[in-house]
C-alpha positions, 0 to 999 in steps of 0.5 A: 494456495492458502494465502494468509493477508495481514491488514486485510480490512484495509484499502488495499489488504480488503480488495488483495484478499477478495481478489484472491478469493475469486482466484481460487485461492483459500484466505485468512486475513488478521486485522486489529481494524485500526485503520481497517474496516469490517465493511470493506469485508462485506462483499466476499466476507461469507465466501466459503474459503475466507476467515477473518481473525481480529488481532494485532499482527505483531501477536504471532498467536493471531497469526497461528489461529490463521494458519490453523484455520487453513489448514496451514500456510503457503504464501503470506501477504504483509500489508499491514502497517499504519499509514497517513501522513497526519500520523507520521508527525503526529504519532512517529513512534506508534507508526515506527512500532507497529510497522517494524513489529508486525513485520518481525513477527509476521517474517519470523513466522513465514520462515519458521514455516517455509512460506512465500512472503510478499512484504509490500513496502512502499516508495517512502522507503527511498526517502527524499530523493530528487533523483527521478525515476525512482529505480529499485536499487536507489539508496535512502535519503533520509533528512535530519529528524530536528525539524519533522518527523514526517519519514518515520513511516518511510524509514520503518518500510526500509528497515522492514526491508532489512529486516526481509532481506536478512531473512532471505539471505540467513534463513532461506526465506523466499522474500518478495518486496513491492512497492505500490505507488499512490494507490487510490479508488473505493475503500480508500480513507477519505477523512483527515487521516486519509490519502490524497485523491479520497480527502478530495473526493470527500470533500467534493461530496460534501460541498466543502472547498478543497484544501491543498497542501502548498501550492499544488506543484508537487506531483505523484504517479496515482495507481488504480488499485486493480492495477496495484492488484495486479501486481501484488498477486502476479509477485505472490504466484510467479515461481519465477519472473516471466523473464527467467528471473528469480524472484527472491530476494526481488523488489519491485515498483508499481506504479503509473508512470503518469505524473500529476500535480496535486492542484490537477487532482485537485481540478480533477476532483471538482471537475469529475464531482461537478461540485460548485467549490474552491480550491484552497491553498493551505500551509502543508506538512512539512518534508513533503517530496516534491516529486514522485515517480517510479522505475517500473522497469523490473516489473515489466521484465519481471512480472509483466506488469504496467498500469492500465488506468489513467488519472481522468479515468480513474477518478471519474471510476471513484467518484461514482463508486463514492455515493453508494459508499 
């Protein structure tokens, strides 16, 4: 297929696009590489079936130079958005912006054409919710914007939902959702702009002391991105579910379902490092869910899929892949 990525140059677009590349499959990425990178590219970037068009994705013109270099588009995998946290408070309107744009554009033009989309959301989309698993069908619980502004990325990924889901239902459009659960492993952004289980590392490797959010007792369900993979692609190729089910219109979490304190990443982190360092208790953002874990429920039916990788190991994975980073 001609598989076209938006947000291809980062943590999960880059490792999407090789993936598929190694499939068999022909693939163009458009990247503005705010947060992505040209050297998450490097290892399939002079495959003879890749192209790399540098623009914003909200442009539909990038998009079309993609298209037009394929020789026309069958699938289209939007993963293209601005993430991390620091930016959710600090820059709610460009987040809101460039989230909710991009995927006007990039849904209008998958209509227009007929192609398969794979809109990869995320479980921020459900809000703060203190029902656990999060199942797919679970309504938003969005907090008062007075105090924070730290669900303005959740809030786009659910109005980019709507904004899928219209499409499906008044356009014909065979609209996929995913929703990865804390992705991490190589490429991922390890600065102050980053996620999690990378920030950790990072400091480890630079024998700085490890700083927590809190007290370290809010827990998440950490993914090990070829599990993430995985999933994304298995949405992307299916016709339809393994069971018989239609797939669009469907969204899914994937995610593992093994649930980890922030401080036991964090233990992990120095443990896995080695590094002689402290773990340090700091003032967190705030609206920080206290927990998080996935239904994958519909994704195992559907797709087949479960993760593979537990925590220790994936960590262990990381930090040796770090050093040669």
């Amino acid at each position: 297929m001609r598989c076209l990525v938006t947000g291809g140059g980062g943590f999960l677009g880059s490792h999407l696009a090789e993936t598929l590349l190694t499939r068999g499959h022909t693939v163009a990425v458009v990247d503005d590489l705010f947060r992505g990178r040209k050297a998450n590219m490097v290892d399939f970037k002079a495959m003879p079936d890749f192209t790399f068009v540098l623009g914003d994705c909200a442009d539909v013109e990038k998009l079309e130079k993609a298209e037009e270099k394929m020789n026309g588009v069958d699938i289209i995998f939007h993963l293209a958005a601005i993430n991390g946290t620091r930016y959710f408070h600090e820059r709610p309107d460009l987040v809101i912006d460039v989230n909710i744009k991009t995927t006007e554009t990039v849904v209008k033009f998958a209509s227009d054409r007929g192609a398969r989309l794979v809109f990869t959301s995320s479980p921020e989309a459900f809000g703060l919710h203190s029902e656990m698993p999060l199942g797919e069908n679970l309504d938003a619980i969005f907090p008062s914007p007075h105090d924070h502004f730290r669900h303005s990325y959740g809030a786009s990924k659910y109005l980019g939902e709507i904004i899928v889901q219209f499409a499906v239902k008044e356009r014909g459009l065979d609209g996929r959702i995913i929703r990865p659960f804390n992705g991490y492993g190589p490429r991922l952004i390890g600065n102050e702009h980053g996620q999690v289980a990378a920030i950790f590392l990072h400091q480890c490797q630079r024998g700085e002391n490890i700083t927590l959010h809190g007290d370290g007792s809010q827990t998440r369900c950490f993914t090990w991105y070829t599990d993430l993979i995985d999933g994304i692609i298995s949405l992307g190729e299916l016709d339809e579910g393994v069971d018989g089910s239609s797939l669009k219109g469907a969204s899914f979490n994937i995610g593992s379902t093994e649930e980890v304190s922030i401080l036991k990443l964090a233990e992990l982190a120095r443990e896995v490092s080695g590094a002689d360092i402290e773990i340090v208790m700091t003032e967190g953002h705030p609206g920080d869910s206290t927990r998080r874990i996935p239904d994958i429920s519909a994704a195992r039916d559907a797709l087949g899929w479960t993760a593979t990788v537990d925590i220790s190991d994936g960590m262990l994975r990381y930090w040796e892949w770090i050093p040669s980073e």
